[in-house]
C-alpha positions as CSV (number, residue, x, y, z in Angstrom):
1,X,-53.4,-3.6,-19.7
2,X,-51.5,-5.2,-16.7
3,X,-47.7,-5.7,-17.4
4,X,-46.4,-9.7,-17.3
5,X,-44.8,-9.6,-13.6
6,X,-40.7,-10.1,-14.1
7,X,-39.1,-13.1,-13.2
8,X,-35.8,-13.6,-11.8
9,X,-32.8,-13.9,-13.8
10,X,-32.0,-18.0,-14.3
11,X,-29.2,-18.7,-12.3
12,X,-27.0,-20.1,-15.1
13,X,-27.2,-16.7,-16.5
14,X,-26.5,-14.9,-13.1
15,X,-23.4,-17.1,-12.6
16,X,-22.2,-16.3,-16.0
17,X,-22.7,-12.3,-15.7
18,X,-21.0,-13.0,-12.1
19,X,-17.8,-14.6,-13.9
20,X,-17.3,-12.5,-16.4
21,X,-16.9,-9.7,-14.1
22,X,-14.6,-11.7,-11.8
23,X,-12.2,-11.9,-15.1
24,X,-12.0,-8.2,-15.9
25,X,-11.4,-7.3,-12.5
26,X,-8.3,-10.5,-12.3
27,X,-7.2,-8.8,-15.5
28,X,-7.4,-5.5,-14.3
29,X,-5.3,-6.3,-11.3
30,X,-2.9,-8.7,-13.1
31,X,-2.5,-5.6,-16.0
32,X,-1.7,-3.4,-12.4
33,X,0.8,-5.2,-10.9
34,X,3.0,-6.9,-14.3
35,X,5.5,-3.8,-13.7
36,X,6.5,-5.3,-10.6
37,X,9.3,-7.8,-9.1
38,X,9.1,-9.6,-6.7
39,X,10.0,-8.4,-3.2
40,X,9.4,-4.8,-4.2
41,X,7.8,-3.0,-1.8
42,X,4.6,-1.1,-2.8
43,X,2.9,0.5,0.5
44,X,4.0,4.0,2.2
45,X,3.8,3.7,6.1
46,X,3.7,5.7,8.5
47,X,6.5,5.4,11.2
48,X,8.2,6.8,14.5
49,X,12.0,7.9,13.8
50,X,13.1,6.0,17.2
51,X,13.4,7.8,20.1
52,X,17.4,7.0,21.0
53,X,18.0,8.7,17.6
54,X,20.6,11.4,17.0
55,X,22.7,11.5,14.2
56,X,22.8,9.9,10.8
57,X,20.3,7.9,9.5
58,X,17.8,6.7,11.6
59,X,15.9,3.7,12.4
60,X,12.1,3.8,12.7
61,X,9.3,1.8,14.9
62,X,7.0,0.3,12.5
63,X,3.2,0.5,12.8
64,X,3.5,-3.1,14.1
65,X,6.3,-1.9,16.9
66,X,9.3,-3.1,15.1
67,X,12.1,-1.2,14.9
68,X,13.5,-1.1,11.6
69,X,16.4,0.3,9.3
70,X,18.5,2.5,9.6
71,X,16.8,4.4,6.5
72,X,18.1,7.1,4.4
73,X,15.9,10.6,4.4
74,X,14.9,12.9,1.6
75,X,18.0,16.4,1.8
76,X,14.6,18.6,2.5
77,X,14.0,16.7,5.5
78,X,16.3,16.0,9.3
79,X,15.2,13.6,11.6
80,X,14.4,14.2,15.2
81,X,13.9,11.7,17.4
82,X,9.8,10.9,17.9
83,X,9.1,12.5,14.6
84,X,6.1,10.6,13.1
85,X,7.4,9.9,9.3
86,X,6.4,8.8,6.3
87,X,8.1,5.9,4.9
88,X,7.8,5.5,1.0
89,X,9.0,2.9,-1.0
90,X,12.5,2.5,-2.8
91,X,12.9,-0.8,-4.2
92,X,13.4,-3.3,-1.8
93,X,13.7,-0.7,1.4
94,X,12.5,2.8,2.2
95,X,13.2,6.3,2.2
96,X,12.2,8.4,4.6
97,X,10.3,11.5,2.8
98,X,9.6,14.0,6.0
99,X,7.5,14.6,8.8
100,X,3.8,15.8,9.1
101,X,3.3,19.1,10.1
């Protein structure tokens, strides 16, 4: 016997599937972020210790070409001028954490 061909799902009932998914993934994200303030910075970057650097703490150009800082480094790590850094967050500013290898 020949099985009854299946029928979309009614739209109504697509749009209601579709919004309850929206809302756990808003509460998911809203859950993510409640730890933090505003202004706090949340994404490492990946900078260029500038290269008129040579003593103290240093000041980078940004993956947009912006020089910024000066930034404090991690003891385990001195800056040299045209070392490619990573920048990791500390608040409202950055550390630098070291150089890739």
């Amino acid at each position: 016997m020949a099985q009854a061909p299946k029928f979309p799902v009614h739209p109504a009932a697509r749009f209601r599937v579709s919004l309850e998914a929206l809302a756990e993934t808003v509460t998911r994200l809203v859950q993510r972020t409640l730890v933090l303030e505003d202004g706090v910075n949340v994404v490492n970057y990946v900078a260029t210790i500038s290269a008129s650097y040579t003593s103290g703490q240093p000041t980078v150009v940004m993956p947009n070409g912006d020089t910024a800082g000066p930034f404090p480094c991690l003891d385990t790590y001195t800056p040299h001028a045209n070392d490619v850094v990573l920048m990791v967050p500390n608040g409202q500013s950055y550390i630098i954490a070291g150089t890739f290898a």
